[in-house]
C-alpha positions in Angstrom: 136.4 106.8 61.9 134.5 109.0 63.8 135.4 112.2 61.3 134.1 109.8 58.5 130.9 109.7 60.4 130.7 113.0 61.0 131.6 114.0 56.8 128.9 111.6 55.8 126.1 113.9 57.3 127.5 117.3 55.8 127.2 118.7 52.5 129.4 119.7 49.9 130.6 123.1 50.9 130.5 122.0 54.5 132.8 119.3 54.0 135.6 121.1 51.8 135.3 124.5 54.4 135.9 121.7 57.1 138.9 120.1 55.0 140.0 123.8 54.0 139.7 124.7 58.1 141.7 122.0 58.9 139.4 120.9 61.5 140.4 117.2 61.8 144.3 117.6 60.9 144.1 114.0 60.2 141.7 113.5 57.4 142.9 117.1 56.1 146.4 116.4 55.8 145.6 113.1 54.4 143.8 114.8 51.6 146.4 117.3 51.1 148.9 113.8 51.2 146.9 112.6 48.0 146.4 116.0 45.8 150.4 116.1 46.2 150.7 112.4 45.2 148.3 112.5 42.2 149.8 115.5 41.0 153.4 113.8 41.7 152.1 110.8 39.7 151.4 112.6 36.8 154.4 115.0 36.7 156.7 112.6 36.9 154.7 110.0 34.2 153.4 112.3 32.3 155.9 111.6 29.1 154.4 108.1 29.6 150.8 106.9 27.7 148.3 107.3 30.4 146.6 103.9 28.7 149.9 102.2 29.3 150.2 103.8 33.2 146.8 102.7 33.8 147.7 99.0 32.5 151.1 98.6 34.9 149.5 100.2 37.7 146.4 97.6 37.6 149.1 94.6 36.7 151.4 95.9 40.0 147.9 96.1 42.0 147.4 91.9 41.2 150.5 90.5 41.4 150.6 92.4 44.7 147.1 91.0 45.4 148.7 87.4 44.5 151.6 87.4 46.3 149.5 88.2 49.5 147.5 85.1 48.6 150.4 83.2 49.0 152.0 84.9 51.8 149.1 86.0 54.2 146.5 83.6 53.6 144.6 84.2 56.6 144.6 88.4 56.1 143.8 87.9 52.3 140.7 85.6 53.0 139.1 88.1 55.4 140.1 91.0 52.8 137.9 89.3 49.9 134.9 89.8 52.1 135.1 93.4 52.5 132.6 96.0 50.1 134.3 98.9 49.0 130.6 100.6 49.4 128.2 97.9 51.5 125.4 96.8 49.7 123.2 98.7 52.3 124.7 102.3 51.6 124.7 102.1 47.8 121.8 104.1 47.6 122.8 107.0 50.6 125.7 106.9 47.9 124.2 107.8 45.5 122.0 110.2 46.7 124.9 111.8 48.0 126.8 111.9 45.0 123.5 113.1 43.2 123.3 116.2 46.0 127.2 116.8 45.3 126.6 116.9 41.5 123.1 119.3 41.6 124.9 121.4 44.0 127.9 121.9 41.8 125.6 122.4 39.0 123.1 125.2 40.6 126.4 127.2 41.6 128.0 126.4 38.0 124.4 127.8 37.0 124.4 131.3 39.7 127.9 131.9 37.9 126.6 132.0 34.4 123.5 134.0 34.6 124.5 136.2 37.3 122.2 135.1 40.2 125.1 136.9 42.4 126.9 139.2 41.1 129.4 139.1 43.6 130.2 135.3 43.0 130.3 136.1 39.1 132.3 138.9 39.2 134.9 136.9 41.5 135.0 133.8 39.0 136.1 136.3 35.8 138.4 137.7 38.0 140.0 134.1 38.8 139.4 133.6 35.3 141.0 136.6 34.3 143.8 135.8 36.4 144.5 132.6 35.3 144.5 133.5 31.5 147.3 135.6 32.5 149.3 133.7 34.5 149.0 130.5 32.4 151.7 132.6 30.1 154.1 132.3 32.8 152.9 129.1 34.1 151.9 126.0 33.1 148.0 124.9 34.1 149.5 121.7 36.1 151.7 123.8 38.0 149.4 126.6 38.9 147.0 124.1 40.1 149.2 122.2 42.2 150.2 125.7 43.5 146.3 126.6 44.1 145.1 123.8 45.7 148.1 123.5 48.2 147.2 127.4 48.5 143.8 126.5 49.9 145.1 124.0 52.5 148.0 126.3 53.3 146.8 130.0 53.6 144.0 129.3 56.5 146.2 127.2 58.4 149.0 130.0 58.4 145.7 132.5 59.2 144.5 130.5 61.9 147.8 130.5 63.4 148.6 134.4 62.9 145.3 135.5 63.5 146.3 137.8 66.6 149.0 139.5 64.1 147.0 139.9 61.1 144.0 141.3 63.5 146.7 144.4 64.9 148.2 144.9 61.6 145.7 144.2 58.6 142.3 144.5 60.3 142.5 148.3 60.2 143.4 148.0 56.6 140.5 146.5 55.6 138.5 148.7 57.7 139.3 151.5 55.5 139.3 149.2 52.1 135.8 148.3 53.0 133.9 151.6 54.0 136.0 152.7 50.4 134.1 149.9 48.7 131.2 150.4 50.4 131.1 154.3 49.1 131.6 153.4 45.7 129.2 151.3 45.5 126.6 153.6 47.3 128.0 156.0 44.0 126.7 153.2 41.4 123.3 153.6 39.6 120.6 150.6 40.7 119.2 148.6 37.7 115.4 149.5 38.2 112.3 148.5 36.1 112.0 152.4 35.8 115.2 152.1 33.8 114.2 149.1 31.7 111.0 150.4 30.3 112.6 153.7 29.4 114.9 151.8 27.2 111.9 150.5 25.4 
């Protein structure tokens, strides 16, 4: 409950880098639980109409609900009470799914007209990447493999840090100041530039 409380006064970015960190193993793994299922759930249904899913799925959801009316009466009555969002959060709600929403929009935004070029060139690289893997692989499967990727690879980095410190800091040492020259080697865009073009 408390880690609820906590989420509800984070944004976005802070909440998935808090999932991804695996700072509350609880509410992470519990996430991690439910990508795995949904993805489950639709491997394993997915020769079936999804119209036709959603229909038994609903129906097993009542007559679940209706034999717990007739077997706990008492825990059913005290059930129909409860509010899936109370009344007196609907609007923190939705000002919270509004901030999640403009947020995904102004980075969907930096991406397209290159606010930072750093993020844009990393999203044509994933997007280059994933045109060519999605010959080998399915899009289901290589997003099942991604987002259990995310969960996965800090954990096992948090865990190794010490090792990867000795062995791979040194290595990226060198990769960076490499980087870091050939960029120093590339031209600058200045307005110097732009009216000579004119």
């Amino acid at each position: 409950m408390e880690d609820a409380a906590q989420l509800q006064k984070l944004g976005y970015s802070e909440i998935i880098d808090k999932l991804v960190h695996w700072e509350s193993p609880v509410l992470s793994g519990g996430v991690l639980v439910c990508i795995d299922a949904v993805f489950g759930i639709f491997y394993f249904f997915k020769d079936v109409s999804a119209a036709r899913l959603v229909c038994n799925a609903i129906f097993l959801i009542i007559a679940t609900g209706g034999a717990l009316k007739y077997l706990l009466p008492e825990r059913v009555s005290s059930l129909s009470q409860f509010e899936l969002i109370p009344s007196s959060k609907v609007e923190a709600f939705a000002e919270r799914l509004a901030l999640i929403l403009k947020g995904a929009a102004e980075h969907v935004q930096q991406v397209i007209f290159w606010k930072n070029q750093g993020t844009t060139v990393r999203a044509l690289g994933f997007l280059f990447a994933a045109r060519f893997l999605s010959l080998w692989v399915g899009v289901p499967l290589a997003l099942f493999l991604f987002l259990n990727l995310v969960f996965i690879v800090p954990l096992v980095i948090k865990r190794n840090q010490k090792m990867i410190d000795q062995m791979v800091g040194p290595l990226l040492k060198r990769a960076q100041t490499e980087v870091e020259q050939l960029i120093a080697k590339v031209p600058k865009f200045t307005e110097d530039m732009a009216n000579k073009a004119k």
